[in-house]
One Martini backbone bead per residue (centre of mass of N, CA, C, O) as a GRO file, in nm:
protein
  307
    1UNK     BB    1   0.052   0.063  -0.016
    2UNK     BB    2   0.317   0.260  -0.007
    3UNK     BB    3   0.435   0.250  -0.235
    4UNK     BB    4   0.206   0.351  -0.445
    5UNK     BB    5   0.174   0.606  -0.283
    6UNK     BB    6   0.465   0.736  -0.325
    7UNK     BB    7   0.492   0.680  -0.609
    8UNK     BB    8   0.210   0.923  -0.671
    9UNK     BB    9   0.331   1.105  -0.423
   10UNK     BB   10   0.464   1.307  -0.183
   11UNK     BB   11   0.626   1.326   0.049
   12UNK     BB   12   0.493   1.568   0.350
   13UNK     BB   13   0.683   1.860   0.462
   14UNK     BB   14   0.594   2.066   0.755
   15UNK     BB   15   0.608   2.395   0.825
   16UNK     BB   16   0.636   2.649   1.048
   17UNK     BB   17   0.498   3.004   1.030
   18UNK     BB   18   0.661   3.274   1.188
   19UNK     BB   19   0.725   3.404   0.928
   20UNK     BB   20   0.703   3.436   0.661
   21UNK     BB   21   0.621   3.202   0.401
   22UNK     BB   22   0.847   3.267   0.188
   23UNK     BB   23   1.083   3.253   0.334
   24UNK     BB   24   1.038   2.999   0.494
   25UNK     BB   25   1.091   2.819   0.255
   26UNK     BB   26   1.341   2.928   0.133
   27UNK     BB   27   1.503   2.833   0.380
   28UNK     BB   28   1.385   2.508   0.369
   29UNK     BB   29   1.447   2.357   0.110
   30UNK     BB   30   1.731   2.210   0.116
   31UNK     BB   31   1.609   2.012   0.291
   32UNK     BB   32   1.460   1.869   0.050
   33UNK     BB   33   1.727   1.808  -0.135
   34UNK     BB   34   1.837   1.636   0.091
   35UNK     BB   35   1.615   1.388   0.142
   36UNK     BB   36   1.632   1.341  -0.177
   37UNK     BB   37   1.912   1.226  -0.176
   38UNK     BB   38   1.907   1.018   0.054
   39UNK     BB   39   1.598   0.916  -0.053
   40UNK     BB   40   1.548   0.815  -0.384
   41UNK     BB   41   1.284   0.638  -0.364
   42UNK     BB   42   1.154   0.906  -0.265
   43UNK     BB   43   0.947   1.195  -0.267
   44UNK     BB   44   0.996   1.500  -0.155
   45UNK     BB   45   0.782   1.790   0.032
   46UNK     BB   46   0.820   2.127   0.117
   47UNK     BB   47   0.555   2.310   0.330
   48UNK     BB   48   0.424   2.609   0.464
   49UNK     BB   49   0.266   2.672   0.735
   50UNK     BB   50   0.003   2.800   0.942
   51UNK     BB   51  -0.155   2.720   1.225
   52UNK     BB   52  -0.446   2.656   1.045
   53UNK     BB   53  -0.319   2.486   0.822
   54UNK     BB   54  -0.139   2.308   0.999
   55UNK     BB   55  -0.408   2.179   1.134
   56UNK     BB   56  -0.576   2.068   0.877
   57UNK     BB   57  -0.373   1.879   0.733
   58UNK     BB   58  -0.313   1.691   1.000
   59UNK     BB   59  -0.641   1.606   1.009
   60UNK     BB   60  -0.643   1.513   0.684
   61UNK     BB   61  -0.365   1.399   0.573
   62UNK     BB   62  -0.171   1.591   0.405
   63UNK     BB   63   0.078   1.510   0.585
   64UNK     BB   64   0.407   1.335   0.720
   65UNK     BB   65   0.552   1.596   0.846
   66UNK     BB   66   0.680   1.778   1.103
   67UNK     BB   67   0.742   2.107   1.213
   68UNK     BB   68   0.760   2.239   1.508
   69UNK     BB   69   0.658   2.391   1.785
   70UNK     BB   70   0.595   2.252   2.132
   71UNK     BB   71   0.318   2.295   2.189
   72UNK     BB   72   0.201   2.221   1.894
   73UNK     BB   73   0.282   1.929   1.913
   74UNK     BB   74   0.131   1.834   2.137
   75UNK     BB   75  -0.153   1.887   2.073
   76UNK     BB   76  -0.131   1.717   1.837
   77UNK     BB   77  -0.090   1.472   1.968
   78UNK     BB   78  -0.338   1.447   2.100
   79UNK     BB   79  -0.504   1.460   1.884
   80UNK     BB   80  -0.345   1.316   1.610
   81UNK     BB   81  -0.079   1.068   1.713
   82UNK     BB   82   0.207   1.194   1.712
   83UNK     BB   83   0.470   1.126   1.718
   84UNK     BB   84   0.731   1.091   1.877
   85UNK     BB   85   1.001   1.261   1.833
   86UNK     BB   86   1.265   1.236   1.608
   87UNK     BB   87   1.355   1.546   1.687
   88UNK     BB   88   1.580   1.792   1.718
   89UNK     BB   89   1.637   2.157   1.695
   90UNK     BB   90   1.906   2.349   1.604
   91UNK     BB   91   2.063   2.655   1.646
   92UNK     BB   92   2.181   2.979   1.476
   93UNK     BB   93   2.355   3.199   1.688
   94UNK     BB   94   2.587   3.452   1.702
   95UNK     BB   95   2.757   3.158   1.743
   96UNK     BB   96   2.513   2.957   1.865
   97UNK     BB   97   2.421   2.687   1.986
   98UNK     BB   98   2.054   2.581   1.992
   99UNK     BB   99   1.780   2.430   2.169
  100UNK     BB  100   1.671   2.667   2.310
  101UNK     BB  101   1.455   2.911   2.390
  102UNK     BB  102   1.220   3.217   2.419
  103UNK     BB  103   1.061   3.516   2.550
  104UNK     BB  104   0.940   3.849   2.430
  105UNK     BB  105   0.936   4.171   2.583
  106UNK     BB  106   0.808   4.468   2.491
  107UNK     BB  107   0.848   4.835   2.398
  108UNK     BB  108   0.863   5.157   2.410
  109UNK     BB  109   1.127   5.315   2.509
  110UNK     BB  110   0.894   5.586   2.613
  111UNK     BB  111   0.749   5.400   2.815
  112UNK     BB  112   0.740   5.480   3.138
  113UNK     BB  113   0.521   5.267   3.277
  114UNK     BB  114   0.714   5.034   3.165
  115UNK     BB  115   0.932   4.791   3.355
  116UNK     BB  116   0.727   4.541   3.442
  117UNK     BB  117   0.547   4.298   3.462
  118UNK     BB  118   0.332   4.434   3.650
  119UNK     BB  119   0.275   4.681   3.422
  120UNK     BB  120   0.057   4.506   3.249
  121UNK     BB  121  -0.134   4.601   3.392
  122UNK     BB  122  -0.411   4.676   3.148
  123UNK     BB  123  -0.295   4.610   2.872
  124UNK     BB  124  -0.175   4.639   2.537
  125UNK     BB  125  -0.145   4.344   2.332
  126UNK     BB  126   0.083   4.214   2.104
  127UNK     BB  127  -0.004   3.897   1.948
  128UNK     BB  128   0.012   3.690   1.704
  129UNK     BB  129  -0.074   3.432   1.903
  130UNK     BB  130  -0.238   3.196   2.078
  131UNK     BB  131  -0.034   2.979   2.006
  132UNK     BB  132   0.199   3.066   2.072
  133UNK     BB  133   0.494   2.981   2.260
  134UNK     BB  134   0.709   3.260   2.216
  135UNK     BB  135   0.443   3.499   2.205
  136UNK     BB  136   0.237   3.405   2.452
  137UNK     BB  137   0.261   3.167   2.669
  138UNK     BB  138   0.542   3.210   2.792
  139UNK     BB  139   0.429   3.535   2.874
  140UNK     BB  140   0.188   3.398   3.088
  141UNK     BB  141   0.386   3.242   3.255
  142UNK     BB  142   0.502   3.495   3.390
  143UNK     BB  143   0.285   3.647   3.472
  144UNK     BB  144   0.142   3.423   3.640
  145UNK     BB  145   0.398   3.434   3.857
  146UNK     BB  146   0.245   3.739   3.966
  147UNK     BB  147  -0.060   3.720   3.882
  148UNK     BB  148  -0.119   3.775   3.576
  149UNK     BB  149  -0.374   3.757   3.397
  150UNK     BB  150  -0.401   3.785   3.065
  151UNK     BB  151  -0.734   3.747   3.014
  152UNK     BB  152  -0.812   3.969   3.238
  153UNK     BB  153  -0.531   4.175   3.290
  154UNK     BB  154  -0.563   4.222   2.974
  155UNK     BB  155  -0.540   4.353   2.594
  156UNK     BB  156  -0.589   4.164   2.316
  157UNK     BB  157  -0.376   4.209   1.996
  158UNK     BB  158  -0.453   4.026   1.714
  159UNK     BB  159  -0.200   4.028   1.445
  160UNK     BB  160  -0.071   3.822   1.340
  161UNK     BB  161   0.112   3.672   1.125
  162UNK     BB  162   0.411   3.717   1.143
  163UNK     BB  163   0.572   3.877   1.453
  164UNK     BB  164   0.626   4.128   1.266
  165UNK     BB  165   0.395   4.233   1.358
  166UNK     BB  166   0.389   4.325   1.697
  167UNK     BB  167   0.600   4.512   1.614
  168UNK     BB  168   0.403   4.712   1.487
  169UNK     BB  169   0.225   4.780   1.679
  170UNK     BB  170   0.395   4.917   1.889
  171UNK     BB  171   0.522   5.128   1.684
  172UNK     BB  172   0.207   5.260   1.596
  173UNK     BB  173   0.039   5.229   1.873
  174UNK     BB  174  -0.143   4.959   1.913
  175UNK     BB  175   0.055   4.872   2.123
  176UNK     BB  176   0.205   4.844   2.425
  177UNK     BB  177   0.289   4.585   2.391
  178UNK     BB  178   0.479   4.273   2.318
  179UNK     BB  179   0.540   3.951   2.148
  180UNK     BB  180   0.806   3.707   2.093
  181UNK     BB  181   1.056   3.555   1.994
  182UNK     BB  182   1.358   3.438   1.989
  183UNK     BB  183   1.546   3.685   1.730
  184UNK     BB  184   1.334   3.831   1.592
  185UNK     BB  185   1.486   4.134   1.645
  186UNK     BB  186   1.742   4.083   1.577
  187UNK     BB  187   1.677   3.982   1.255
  188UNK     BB  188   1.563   4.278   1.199
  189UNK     BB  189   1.802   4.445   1.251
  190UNK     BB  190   1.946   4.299   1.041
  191UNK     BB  191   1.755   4.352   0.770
  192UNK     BB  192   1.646   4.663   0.855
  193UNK     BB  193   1.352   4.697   1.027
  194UNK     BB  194   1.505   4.800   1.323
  195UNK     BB  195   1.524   4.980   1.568
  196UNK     BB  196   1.658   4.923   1.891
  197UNK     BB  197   1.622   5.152   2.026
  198UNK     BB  198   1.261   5.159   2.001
  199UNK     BB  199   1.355   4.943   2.264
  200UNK     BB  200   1.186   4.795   2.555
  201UNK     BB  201   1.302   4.508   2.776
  202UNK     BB  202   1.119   4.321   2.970
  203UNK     BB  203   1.260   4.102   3.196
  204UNK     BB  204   1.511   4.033   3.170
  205UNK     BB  205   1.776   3.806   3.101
  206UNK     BB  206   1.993   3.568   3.156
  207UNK     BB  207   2.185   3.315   3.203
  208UNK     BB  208   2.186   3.036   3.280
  209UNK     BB  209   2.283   2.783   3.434
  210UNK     BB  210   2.552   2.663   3.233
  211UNK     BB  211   2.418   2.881   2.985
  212UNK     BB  212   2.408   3.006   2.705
  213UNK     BB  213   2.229   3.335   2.601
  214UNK     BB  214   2.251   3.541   2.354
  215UNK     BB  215   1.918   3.640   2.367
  216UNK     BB  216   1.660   3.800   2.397
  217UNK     BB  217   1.517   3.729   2.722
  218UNK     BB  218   1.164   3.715   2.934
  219UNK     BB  219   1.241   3.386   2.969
  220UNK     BB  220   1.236   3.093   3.015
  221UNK     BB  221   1.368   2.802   2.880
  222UNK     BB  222   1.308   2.602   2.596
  223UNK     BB  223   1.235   2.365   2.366
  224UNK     BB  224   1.284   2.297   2.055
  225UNK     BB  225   1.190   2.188   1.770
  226UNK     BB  226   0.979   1.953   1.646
  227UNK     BB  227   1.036   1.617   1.493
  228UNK     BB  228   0.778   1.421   1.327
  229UNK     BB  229   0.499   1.226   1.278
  230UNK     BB  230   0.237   1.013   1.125
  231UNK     BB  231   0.072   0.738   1.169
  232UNK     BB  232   0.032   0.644   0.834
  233UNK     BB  233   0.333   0.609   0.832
  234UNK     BB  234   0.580   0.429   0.732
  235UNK     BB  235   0.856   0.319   0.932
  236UNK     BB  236   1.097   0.322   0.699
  237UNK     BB  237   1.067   0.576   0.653
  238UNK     BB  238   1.099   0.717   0.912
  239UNK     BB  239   1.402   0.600   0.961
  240UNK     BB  240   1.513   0.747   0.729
  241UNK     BB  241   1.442   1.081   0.834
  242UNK     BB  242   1.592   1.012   1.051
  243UNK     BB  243   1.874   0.941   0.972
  244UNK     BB  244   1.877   1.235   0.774
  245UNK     BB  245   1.904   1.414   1.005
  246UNK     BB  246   2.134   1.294   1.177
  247UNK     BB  247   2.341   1.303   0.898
  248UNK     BB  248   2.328   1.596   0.931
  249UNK     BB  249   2.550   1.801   0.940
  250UNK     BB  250   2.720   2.056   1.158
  251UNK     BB  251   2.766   2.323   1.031
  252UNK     BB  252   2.723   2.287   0.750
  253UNK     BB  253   2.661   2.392   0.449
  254UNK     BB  254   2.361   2.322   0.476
  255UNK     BB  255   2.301   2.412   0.754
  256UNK     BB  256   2.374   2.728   0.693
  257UNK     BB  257   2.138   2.771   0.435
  258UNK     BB  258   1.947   2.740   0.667
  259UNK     BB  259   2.006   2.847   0.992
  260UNK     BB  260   2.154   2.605   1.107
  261UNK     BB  261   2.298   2.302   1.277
  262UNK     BB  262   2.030   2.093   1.328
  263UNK     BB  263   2.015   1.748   1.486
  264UNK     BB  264   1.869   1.603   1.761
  265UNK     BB  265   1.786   1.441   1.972
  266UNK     BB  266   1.525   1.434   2.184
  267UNK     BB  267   1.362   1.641   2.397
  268UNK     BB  268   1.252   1.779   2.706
  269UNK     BB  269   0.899   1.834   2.707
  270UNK     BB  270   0.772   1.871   3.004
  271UNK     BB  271   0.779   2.195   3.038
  272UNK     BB  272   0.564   2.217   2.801
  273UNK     BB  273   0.321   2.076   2.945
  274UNK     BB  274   0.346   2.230   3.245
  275UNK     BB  275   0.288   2.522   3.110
  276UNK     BB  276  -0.015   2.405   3.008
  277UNK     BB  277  -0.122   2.301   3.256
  278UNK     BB  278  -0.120   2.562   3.441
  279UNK     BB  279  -0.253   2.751   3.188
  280UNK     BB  280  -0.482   2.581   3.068
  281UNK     BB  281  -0.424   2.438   2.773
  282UNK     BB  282  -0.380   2.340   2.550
  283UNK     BB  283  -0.519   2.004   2.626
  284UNK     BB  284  -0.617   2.121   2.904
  285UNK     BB  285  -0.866   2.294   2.957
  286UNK     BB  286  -0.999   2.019   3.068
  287UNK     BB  287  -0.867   1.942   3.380
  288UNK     BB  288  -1.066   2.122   3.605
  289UNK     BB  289  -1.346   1.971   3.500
  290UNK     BB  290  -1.268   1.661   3.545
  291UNK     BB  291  -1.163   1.685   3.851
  292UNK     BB  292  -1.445   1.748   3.951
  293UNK     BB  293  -1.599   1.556   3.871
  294UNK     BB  294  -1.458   1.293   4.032
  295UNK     BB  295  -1.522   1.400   4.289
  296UNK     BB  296  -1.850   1.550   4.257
  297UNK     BB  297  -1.995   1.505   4.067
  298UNK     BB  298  -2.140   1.599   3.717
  299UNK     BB  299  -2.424   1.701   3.566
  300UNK     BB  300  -2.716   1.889   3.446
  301UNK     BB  301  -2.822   1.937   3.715
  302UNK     BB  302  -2.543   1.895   3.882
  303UNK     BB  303  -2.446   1.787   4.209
  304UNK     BB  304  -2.495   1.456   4.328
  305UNK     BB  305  -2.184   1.404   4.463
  306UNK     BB  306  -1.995   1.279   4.743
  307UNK     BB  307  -1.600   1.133   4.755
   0.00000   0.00000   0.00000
């Protein structure tokens, strides 16, 4: 069944475009034509998806291969039954080898009345989607930390994909505060597309104890991005795409091209469930309501036992 099928039209492979999605291709080609040289029994495409269309590809089966960043990995995975991540991505910033990420929050320079995590509360916050990990969950979490709930006690302007919507809304003042994930600031600066100057930087982070991160950030670092595969994929092949992602060499020429360092064992998302849990996102949303649930008995009456 399987030789005919992928006989038939290409195996594919998604990434989830948290910058533009034409860049993002862009950036990721290179390794579609290394896996395609690796495996060359087998025809495979690349193609990048927002959110809504990556959760529906995914829904659809119509994609083989997912990279995405680690809380929508784990949602897939418990929605439609995506495997344990076959790798884990590194990234390359600043001239360091990166495996873990976090989230940035800023204002602009002259915001005089935003100094801390505390001073969020009440204002209008631009982040690019309440799905994403390093623009969103990550500072509800750190806001958490100090007791603020974002969803009650701030004002959310969702400017959409991709992350660099964000600095434009803080920037046109359209909202006081913003949210990216870490790198997103660097690289604009590097393009030419913003002034580091404009901008100011709420609960900035020093390095973690044992670990150097170059880059700015408001919140404590988790694993990067997740890649995984569909229940539907033949076992041969999800092997053969695993051993070609471990034996793309690190820092090699074609991962230079990509802009990244390579591909490693799958690293520990439990810190990912963790932040979802205590925050009660997807796919814990209910996770509150099912132990009231057990606890107290309840159907479309109300309470009617107690054990």
């Amino acid at each position: 069944m399987y030789s005919t099928l992928y006989a038939a039209e290409p195996i594919k492979i998604a990434v989830l475009a948290f910058r533009p999605k034409v860049e993002t291709k862009a950036k990721w080609l290179p390794l579609e034509t290394y896996i395609n040289q690796q495996i060359p029994q087998h025809q495979f495409s690349l193609e990048t998806y927002n959110y809504d269309e990556l959760e529906a590809a995914i829904k659809n089966n119509q994609v083989d291969f997912v990279l995405t960043q680690p809380a929508h990995y784990i949602l897939m995975a418990h929605e439609y039954n995506l495997s344990s991540p076959l790798a884990t991505l590194i990234k390359k910033k600043s001239g360091h080898d990166l495996s873990a990420f976090g989230g940035v929050i800023f204002t602009r320079s002259d915001q005089s009345d935003i100094l801390s995590l505390e001073d969020l509360k009440q204002k209008t916050i631009a982040v690019p989607s309440s799905h994403s990990f390093g623009a969103f969950q990550m500072q509800a979490m750190a806001l958490h930390s100090v007791g603020i709930n974002i969803n009650k006690d701030a004002i959310l302007n969702i400017t959409g994909m991709p992350h660099d919507t964000a600095v434009t809304a803080v920037l046109n003042k359209q909202a006081d505060v913003g949210f990216v994930r870490t790198g997103v600031i660097e690289s604009l600066v590097e393009e030419g597309k913003l002034d580091f100057q404009q901008l100011k930087i709420i609960n900035q982070q020093g390095s973690e104890p044992y670990f150097y991160f170059p880059l700015l950030s408001s919140t404590r670092l988790y694993p990067e991005w997740a890649f995984a595969v569909l229940p539907h994929v033949d076992n041969d092949i999800s092997r053969k795409v695993a051993a070609a992602l471990f034996a793309l060499k690190h820092n090699g020429a074609l991962a230079k091209s990509i802009g990244i360092v390579g591909f490693t064992i799958p690293a520990d998302y439990e810190p990912v469930r963790d932040l979802l849990s205590t925050l009660r996102l997807p796919p814990y949303e209910k996770q509150r309501q099912n132990l009231l649930s057990l606890i107290f008995g309840i159907n479309s009456s109300g309470i009617y036992y107690l054990f």
